[in-house]
MOPAC internal coordinates of N, CA, C and O (Angstrom, degrees):
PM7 1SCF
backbone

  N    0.0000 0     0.00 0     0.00 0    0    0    0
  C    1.4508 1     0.00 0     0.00 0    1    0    0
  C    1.5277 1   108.40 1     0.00 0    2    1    0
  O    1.2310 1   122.46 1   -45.51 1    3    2    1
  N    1.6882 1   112.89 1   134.49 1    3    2    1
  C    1.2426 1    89.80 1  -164.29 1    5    3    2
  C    1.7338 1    89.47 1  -106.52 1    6    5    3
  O    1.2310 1   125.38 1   -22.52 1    7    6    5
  N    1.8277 1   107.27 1   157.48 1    7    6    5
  C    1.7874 1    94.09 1   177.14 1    9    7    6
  C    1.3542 1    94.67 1   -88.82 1   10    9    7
  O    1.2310 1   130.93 1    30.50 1   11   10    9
  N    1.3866 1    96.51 1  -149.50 1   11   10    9
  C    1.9196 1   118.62 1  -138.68 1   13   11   10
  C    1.6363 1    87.10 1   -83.87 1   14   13   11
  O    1.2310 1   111.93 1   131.22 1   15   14   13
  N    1.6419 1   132.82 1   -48.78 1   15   14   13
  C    0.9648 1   119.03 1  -155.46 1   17   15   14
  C    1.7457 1   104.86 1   -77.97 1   18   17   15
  O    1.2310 1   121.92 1   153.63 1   19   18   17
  N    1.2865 1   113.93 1   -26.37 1   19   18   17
  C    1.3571 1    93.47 1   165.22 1   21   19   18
  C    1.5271 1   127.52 1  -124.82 1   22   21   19
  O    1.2310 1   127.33 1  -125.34 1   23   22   21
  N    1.5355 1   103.50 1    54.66 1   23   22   21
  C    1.2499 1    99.66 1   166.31 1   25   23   22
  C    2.4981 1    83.99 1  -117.72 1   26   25   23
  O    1.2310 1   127.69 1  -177.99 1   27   26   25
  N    1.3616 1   102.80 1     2.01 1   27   26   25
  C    1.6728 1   112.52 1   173.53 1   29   27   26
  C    2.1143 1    93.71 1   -80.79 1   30   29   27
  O    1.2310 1   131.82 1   129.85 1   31   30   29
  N    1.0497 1    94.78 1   -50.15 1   31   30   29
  C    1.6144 1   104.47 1   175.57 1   33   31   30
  C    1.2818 1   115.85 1   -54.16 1   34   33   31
  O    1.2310 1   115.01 1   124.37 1   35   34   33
  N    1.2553 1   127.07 1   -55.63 1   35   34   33
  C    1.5000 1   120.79 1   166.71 1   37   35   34
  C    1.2483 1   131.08 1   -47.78 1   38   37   35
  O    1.2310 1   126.11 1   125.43 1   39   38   37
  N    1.7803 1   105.85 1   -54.57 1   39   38   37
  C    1.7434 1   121.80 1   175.45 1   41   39   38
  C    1.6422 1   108.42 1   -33.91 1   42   41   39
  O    1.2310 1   129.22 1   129.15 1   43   42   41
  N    1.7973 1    99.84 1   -50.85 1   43   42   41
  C    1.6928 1   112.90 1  -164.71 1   45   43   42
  C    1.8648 1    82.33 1   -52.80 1   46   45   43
  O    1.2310 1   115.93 1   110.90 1   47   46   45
  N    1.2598 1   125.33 1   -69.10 1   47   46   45
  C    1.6290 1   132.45 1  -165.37 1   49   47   46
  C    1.5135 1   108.52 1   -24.50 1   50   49   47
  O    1.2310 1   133.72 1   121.71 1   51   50   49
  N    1.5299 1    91.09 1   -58.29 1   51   50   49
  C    1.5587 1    87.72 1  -178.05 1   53   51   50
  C    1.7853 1   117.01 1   -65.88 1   54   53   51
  O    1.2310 1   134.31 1   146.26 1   55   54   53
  N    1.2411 1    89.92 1   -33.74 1   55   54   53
  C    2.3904 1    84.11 1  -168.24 1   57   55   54
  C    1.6856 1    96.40 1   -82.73 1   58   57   55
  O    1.2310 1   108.15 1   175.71 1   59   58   57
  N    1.4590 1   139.74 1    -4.29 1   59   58   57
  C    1.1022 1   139.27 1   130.42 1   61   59   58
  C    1.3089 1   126.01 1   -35.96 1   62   61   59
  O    1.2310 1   117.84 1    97.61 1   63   62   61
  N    1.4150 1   121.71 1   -82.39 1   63   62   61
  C    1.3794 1   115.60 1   162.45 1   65   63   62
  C    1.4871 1   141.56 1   -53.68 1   66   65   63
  O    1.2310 1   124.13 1   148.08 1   67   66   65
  N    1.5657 1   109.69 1   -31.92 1   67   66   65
  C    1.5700 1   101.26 1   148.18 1   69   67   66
  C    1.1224 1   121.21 1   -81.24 1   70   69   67
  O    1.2310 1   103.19 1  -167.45 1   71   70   69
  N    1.3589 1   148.48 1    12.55 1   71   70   69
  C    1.7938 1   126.52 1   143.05 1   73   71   70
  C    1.4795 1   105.02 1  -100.79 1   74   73   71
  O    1.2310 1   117.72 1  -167.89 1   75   74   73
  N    1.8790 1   121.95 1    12.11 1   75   74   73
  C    1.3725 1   106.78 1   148.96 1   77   75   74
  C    1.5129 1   128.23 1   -74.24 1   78   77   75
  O    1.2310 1   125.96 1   153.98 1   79   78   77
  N    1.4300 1   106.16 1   -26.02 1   79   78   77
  C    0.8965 1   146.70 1   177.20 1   81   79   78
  C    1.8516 1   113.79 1   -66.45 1   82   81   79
  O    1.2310 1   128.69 1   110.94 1   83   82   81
  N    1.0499 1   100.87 1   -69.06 1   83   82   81
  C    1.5179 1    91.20 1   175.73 1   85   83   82
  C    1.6014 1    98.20 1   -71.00 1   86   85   83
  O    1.2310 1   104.98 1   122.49 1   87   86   85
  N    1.2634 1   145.38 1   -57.51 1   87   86   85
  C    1.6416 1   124.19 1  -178.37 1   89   87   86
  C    1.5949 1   126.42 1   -30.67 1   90   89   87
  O    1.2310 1   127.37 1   146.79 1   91   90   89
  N    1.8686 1   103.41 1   -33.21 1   91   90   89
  C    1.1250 1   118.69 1  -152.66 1   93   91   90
  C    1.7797 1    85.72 1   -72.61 1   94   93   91
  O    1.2310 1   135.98 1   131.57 1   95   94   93
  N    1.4679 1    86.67 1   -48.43 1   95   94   93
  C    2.0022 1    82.54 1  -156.38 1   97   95   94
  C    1.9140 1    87.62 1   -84.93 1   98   97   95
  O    1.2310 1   110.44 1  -153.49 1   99   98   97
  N    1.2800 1   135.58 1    26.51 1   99   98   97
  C    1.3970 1   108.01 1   161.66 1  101   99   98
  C    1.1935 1   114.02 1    76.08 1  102  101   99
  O    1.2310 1   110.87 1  -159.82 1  103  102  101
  N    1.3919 1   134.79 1    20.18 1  103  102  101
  C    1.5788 1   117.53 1  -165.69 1  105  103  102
  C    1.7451 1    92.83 1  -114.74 1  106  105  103
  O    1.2310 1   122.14 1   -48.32 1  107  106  105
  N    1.3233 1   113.50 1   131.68 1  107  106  105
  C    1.2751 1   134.10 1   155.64 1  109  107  106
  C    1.7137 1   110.46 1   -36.97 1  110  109  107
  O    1.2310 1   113.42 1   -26.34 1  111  110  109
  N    1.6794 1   130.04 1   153.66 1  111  110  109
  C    1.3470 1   123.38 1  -166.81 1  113  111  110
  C    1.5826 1    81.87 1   -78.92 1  114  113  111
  O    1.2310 1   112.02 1   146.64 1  115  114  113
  N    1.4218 1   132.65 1   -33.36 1  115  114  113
  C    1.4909 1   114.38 1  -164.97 1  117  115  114
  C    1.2893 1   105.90 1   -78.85 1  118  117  115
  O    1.2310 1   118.49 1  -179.98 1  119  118  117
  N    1.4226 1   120.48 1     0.02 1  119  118  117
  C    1.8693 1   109.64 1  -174.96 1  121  119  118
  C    1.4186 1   116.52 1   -66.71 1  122  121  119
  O    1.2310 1   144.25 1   126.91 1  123  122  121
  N    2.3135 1    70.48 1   -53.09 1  123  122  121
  C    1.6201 1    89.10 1  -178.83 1  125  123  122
  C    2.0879 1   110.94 1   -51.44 1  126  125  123
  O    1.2310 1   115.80 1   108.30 1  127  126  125
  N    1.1243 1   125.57 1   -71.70 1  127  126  125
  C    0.9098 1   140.15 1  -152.64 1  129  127  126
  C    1.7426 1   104.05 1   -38.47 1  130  129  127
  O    1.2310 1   125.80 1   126.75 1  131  130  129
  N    1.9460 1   106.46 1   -53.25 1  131  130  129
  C    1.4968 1   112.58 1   179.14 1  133  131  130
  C    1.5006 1   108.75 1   -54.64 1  134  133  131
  O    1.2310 1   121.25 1   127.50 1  135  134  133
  N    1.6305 1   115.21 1   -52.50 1  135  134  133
  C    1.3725 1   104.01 1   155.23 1  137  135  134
  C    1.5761 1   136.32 1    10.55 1  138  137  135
  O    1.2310 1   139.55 1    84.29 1  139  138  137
  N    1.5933 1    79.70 1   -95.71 1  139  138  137
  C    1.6005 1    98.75 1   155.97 1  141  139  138
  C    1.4438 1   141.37 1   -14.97 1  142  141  139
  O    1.2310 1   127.72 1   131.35 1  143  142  141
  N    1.1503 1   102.75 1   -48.65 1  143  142  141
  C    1.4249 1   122.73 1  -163.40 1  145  143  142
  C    1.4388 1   124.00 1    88.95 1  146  145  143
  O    1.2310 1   122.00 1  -158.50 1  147  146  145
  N    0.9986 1   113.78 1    21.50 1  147  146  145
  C    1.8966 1   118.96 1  -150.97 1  149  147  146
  C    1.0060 1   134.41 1    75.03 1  150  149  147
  O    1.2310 1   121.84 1    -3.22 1  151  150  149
  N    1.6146 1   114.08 1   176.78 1  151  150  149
  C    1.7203 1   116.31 1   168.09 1  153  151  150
  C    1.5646 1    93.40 1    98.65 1  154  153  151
  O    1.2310 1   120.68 1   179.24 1  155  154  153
  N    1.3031 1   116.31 1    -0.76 1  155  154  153
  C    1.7055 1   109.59 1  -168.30 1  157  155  154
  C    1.7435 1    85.08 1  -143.30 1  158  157  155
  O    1.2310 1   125.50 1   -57.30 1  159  158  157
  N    1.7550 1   107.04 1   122.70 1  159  158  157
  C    1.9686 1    91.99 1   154.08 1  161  159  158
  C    1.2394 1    90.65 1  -125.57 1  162  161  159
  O    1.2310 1   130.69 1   -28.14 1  163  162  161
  N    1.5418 1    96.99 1   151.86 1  163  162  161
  C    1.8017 1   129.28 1   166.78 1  165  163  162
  C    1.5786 1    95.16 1   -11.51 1  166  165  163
  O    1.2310 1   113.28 1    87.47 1  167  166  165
  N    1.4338 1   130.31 1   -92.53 1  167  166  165
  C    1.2140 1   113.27 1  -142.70 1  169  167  166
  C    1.5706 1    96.09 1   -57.52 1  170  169  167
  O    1.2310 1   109.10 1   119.54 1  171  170  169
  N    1.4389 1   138.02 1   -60.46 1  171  170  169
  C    1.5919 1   107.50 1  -178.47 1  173  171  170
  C    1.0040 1   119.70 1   -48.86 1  174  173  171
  O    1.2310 1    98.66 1   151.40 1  175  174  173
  N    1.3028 1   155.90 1   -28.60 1  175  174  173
  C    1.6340 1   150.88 1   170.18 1  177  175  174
  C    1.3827 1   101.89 1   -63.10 1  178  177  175
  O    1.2310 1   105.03 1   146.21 1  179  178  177
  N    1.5616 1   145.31 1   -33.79 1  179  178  177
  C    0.9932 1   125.64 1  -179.63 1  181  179  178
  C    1.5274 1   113.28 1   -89.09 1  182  181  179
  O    1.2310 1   117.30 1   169.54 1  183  182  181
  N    1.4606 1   122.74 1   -10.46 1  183  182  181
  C    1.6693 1   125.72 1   161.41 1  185  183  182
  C    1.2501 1   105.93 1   -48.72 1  186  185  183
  O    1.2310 1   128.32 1   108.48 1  187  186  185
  N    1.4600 1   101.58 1   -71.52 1  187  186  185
  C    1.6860 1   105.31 1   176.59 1  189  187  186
  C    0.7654 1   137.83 1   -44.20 1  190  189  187
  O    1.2310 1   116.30 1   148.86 1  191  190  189
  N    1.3989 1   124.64 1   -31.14 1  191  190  189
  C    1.8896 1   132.84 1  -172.69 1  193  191  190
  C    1.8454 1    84.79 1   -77.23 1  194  193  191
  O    1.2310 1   115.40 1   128.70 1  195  194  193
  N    1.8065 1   126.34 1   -51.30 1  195  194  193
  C    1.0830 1   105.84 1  -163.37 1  197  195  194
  C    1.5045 1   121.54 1   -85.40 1  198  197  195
  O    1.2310 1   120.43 1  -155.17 1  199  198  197
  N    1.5522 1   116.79 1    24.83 1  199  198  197
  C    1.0334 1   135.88 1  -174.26 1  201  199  198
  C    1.7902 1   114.60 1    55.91 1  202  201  199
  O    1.2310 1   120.63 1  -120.40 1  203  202  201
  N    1.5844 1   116.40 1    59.60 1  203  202  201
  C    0.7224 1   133.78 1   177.50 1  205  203  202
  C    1.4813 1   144.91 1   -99.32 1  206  205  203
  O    1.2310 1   139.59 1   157.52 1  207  206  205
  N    1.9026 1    79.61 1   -22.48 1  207  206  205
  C    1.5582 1   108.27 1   169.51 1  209  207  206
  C    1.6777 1   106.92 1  -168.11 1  210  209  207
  O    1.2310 1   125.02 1   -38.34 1  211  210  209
  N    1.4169 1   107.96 1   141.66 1  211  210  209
  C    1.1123 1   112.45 1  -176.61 1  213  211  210
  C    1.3204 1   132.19 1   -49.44 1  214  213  211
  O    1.2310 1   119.25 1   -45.94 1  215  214  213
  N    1.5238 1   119.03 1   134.06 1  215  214  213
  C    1.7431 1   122.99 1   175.31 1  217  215  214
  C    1.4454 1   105.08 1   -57.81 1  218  217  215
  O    1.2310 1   113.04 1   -66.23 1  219  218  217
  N    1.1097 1   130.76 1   113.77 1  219  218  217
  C    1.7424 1   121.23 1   163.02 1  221  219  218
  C    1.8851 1    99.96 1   -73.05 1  222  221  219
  O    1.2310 1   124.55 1   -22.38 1  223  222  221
  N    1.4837 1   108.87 1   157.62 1  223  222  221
  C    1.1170 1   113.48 1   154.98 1  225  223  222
  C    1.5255 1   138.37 1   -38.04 1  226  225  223
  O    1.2310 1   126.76 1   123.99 1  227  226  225
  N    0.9401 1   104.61 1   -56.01 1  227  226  225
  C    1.7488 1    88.45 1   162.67 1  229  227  226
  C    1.5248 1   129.38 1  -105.75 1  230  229  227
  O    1.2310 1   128.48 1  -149.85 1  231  230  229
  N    1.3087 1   101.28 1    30.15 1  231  230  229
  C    1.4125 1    95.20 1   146.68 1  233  231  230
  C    1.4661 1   121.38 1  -115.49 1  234  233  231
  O    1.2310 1   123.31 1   166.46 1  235  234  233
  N    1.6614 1   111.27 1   -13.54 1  235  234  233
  C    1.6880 1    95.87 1   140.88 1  237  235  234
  C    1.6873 1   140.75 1   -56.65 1  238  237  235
  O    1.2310 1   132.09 1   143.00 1  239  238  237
  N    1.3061 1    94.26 1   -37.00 1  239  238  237
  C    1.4167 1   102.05 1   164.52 1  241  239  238
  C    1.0334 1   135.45 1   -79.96 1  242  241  239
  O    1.2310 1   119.09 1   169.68 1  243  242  241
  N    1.6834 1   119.35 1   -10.32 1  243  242  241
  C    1.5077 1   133.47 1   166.16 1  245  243  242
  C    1.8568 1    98.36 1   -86.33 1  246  245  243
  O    1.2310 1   115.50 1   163.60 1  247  246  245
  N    1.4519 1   126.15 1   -16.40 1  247  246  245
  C    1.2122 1   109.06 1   175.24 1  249  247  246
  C    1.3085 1   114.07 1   -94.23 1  250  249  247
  O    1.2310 1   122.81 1   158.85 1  251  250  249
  N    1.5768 1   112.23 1   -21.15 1  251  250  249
  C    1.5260 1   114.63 1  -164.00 1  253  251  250
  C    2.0773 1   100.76 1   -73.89 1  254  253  251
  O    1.2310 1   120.17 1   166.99 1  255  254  253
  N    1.0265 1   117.27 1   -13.01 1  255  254  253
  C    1.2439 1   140.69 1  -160.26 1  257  255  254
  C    1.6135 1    98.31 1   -98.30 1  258  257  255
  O    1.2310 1   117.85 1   121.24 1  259  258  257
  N    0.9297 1   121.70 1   -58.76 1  259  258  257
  C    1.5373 1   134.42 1   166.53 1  261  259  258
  C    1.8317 1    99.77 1   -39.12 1  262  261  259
  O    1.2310 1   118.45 1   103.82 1  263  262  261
  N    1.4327 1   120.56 1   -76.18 1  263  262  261
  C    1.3547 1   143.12 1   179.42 1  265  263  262
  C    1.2896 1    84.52 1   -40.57 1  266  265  263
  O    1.2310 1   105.02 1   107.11 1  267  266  265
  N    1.6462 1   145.31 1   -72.89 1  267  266  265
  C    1.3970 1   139.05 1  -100.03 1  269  267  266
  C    1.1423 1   112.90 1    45.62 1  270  269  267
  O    1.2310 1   111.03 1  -116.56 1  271  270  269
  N    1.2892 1   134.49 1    63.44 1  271  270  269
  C    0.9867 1   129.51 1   145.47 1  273  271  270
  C    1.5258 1   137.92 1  -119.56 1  274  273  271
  O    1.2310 1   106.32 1   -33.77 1  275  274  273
  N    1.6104 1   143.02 1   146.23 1  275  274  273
  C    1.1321 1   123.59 1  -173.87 1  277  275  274
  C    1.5791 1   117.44 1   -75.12 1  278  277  275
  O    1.2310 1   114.74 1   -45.42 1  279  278  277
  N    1.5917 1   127.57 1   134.58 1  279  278  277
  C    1.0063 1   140.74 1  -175.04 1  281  279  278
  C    1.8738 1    98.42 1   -53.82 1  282  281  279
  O    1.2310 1   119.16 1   116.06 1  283  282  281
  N    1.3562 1   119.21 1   -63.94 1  283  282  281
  C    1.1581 1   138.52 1   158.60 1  285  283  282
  C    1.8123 1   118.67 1    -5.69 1  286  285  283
  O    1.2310 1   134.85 1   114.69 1  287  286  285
  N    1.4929 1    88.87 1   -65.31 1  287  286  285
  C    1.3427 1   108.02 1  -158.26 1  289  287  286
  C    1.7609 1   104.71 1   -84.03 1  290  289  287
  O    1.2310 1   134.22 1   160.51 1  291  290  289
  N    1.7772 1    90.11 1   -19.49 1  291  290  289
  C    1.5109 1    91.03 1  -179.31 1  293  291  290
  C    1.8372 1   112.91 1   -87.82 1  294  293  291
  O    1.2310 1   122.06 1   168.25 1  295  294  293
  N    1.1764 1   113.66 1   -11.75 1  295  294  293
  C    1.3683 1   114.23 1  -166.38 1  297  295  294
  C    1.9288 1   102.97 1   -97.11 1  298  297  295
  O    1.2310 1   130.67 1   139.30 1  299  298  297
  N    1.5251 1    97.01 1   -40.70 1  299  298  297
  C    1.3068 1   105.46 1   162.80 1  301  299  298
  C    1.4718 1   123.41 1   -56.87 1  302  301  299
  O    1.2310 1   115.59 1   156.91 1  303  302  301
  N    1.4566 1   125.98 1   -23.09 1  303  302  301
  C    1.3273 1   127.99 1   165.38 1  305  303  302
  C    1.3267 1   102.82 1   -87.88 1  306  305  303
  O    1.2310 1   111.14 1   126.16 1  307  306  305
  N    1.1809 1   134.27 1   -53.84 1  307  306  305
  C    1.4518 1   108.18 1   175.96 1  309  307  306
  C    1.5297 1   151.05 1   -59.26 1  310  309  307
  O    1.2310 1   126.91 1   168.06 1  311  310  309
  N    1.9264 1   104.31 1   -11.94 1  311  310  309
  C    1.1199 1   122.83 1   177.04 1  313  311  310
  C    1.4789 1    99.78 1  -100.39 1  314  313  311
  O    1.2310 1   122.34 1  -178.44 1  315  314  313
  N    1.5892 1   113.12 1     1.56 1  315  314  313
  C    1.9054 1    97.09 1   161.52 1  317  315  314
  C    1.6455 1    96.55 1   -89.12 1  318  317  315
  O    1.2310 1   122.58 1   134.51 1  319  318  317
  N    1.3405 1   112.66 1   -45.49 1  319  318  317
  C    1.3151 1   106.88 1  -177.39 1  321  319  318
  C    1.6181 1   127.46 1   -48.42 1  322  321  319
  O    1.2310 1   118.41 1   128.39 1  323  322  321
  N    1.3626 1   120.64 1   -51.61 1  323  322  321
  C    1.1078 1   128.91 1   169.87 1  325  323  322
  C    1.6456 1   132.34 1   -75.87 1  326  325  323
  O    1.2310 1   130.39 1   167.19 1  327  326  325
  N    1.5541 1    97.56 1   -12.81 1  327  326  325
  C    1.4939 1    96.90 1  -173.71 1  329  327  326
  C    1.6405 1   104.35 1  -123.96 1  330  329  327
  O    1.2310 1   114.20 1   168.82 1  331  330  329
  N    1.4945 1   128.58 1   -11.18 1  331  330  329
  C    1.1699 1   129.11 1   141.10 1  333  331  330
  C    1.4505 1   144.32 1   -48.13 1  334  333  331
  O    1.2310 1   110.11 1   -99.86 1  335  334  333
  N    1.5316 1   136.17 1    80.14 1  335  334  333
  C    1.3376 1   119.63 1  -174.53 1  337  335  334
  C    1.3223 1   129.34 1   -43.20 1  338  337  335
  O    1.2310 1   118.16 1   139.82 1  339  338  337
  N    1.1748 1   121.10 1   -40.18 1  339  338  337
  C    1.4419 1   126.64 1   158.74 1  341  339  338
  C    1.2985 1   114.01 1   -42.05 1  342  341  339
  O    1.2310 1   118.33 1   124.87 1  343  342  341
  N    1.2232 1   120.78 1   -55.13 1  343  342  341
  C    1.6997 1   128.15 1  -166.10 1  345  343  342
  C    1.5244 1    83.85 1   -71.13 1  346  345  343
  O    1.2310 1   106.98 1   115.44 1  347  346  345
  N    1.5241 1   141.84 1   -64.56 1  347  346  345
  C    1.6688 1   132.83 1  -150.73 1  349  347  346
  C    1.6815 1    98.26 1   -57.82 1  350  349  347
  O    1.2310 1   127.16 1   146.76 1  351  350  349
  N    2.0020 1   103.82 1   -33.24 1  351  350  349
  C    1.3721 1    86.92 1  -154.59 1  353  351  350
  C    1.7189 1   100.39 1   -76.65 1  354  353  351
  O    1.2310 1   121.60 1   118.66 1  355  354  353
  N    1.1778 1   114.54 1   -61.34 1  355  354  353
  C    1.6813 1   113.35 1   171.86 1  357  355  354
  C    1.5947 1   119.52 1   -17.77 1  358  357  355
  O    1.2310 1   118.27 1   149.07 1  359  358  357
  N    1.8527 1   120.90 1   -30.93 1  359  358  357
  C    1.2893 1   122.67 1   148.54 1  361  359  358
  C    1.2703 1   133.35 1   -57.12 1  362  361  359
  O    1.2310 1   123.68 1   160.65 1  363  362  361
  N    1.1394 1   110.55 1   -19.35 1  363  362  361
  C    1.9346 1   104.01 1  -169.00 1  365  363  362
  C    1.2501 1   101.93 1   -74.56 1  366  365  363
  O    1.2310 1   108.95 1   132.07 1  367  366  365
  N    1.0629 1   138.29 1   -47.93 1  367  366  365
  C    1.8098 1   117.25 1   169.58 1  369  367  366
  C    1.5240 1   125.92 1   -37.10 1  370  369  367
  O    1.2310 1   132.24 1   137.78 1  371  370  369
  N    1.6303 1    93.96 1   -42.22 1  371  370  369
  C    2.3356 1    85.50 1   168.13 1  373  371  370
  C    1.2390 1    86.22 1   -67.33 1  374  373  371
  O    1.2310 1   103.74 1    89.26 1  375  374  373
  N    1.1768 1   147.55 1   -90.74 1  375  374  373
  C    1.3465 1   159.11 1  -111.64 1  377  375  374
  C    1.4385 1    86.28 1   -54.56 1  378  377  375
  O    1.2310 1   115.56 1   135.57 1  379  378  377
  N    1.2579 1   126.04 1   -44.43 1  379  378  377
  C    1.6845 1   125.18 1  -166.35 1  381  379  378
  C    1.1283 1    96.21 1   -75.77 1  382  381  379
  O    1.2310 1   115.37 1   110.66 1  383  382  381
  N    1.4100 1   126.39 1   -69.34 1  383  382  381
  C    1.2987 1   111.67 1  -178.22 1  385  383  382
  C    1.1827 1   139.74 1   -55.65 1  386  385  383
  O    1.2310 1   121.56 1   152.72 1  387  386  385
  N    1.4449 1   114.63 1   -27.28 1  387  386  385
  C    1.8223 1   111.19 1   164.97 1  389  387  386
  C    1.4205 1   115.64 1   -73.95 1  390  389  387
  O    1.2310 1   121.28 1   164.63 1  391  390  389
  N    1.4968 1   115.16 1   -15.37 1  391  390  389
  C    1.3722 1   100.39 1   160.84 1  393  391  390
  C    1.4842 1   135.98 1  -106.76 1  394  393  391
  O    1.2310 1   118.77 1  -152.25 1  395  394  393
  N    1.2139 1   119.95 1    27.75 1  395  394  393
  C    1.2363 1   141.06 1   166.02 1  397  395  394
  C    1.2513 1   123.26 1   -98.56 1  398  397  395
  O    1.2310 1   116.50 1   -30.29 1  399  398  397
  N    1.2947 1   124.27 1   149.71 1  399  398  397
  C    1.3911 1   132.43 1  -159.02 1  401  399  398
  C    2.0084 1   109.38 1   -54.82 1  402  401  399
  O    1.2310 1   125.63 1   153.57 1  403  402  401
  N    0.8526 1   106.78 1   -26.43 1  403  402  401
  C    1.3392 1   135.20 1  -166.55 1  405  403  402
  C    1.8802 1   107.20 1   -79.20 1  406  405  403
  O    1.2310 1   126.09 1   133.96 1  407  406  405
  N    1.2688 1   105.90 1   -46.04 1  407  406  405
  C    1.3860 1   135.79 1  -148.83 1  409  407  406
  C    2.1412 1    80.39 1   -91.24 1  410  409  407
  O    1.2310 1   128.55 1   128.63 1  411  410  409
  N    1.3123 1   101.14 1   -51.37 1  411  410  409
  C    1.3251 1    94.08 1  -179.37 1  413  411  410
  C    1.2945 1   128.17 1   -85.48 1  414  413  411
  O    1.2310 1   124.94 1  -147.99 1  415  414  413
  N    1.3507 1   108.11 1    32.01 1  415  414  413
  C    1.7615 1   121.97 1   148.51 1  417  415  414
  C    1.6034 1    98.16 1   -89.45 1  418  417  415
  O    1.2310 1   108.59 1   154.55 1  419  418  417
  N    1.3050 1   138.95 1   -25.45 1  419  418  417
  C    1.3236 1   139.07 1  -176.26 1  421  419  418
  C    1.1647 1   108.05 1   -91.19 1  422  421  419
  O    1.2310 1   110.11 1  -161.09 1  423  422  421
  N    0.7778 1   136.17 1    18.91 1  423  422  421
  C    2.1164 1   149.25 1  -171.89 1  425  423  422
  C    0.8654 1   100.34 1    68.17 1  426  425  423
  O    1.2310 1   100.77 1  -157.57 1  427  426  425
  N    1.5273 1   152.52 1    22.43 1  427  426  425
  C    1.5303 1   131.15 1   159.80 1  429  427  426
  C    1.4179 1   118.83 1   -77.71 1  430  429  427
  O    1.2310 1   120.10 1   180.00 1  431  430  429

């Protein structure tokens, strides 16, 4: 069972990878959103991506769908990522580099 601070640690995993995800494929917050179908505008989609306000359930699943991606497959990668020591430690090199002066020519 995981507690509160890292099932808060995972959530971040996931709204990480979906605004890697939307950068990756190029889509504007309004692409994504029409996408969607509604019920979501840009400025709330961009709270969320910056972890500003919480993902509800179906608008992870209205984004993971957008991506093609499995909701499943995405939460399961983030709770290896975040709840694996191995997986955090193999991170600390981005982690250095997105937060170094250097790192923030790469958006960190």
């Amino acid at each position: 069972m995981l507690n509160e601070e890292q099932l808060r640690d995972v959530e971040n995993a996931v709204v990480v990878e979906l605004a890697r995800l939307r950068w990756q494929r190029g889509s504007s917050l309004a692409e994504v959103c029409e996408s969607m179908g509604g019920g979501l505008d840009p400025t709330r989609l961009s709270r969320i991506l910056r972890g500003e306000r919480q993902l509800s359930l179906w608008q992870f699943v209205g984004l993971c769908r957008v991506f093609n991606q499995s909701p499943g497959r995405l939460v399961d990668e983030a709770c290896r990522v975040m709840l694996d020591p191995v997986a955090v430690r193999d991170l600390a090199p981005l982690f250095e580099i997105t937060s170094s002066p250097v790192g923030a020519e790469y958006g960190g």
